[in-house]
C-alpha positions, 0 to 999 in steps of 0.5 A: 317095710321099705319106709324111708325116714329123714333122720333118727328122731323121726324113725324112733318116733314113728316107731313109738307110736306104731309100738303102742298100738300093736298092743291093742291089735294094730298091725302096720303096714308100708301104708299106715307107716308112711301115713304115721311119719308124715303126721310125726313130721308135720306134714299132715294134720291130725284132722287130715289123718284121722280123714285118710284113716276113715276114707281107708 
């Protein structure tokens, strides 16, 4: 989808996370996957996400 990543670990991590929740109906796009990696590396709070999601 066009998202970059800084290494492996990131990627697999991201893409844990995106996994368990297309079982529940998530369907990702560029946005929620950018969005899901910068919580992954540290670069938004949880508070922060949870915001963005809402504001979404």
């Amino acid at each position: 989808m066009g998202v970059s990543f800084p290494d492996l670990k990131t990627l697999q991590n991201t893409a844990n996370a995106i996994g368990s929740n297309m079982f529940e109906g998530f369907e990702p796009t560029p946005a929620t996957i950018a969005l899901i990696r910068d919580y992954v590396m540290d670069k938004i709070s949880f508070a922060q996400f949870v915001q963005i999601v809402k504001d979404w």
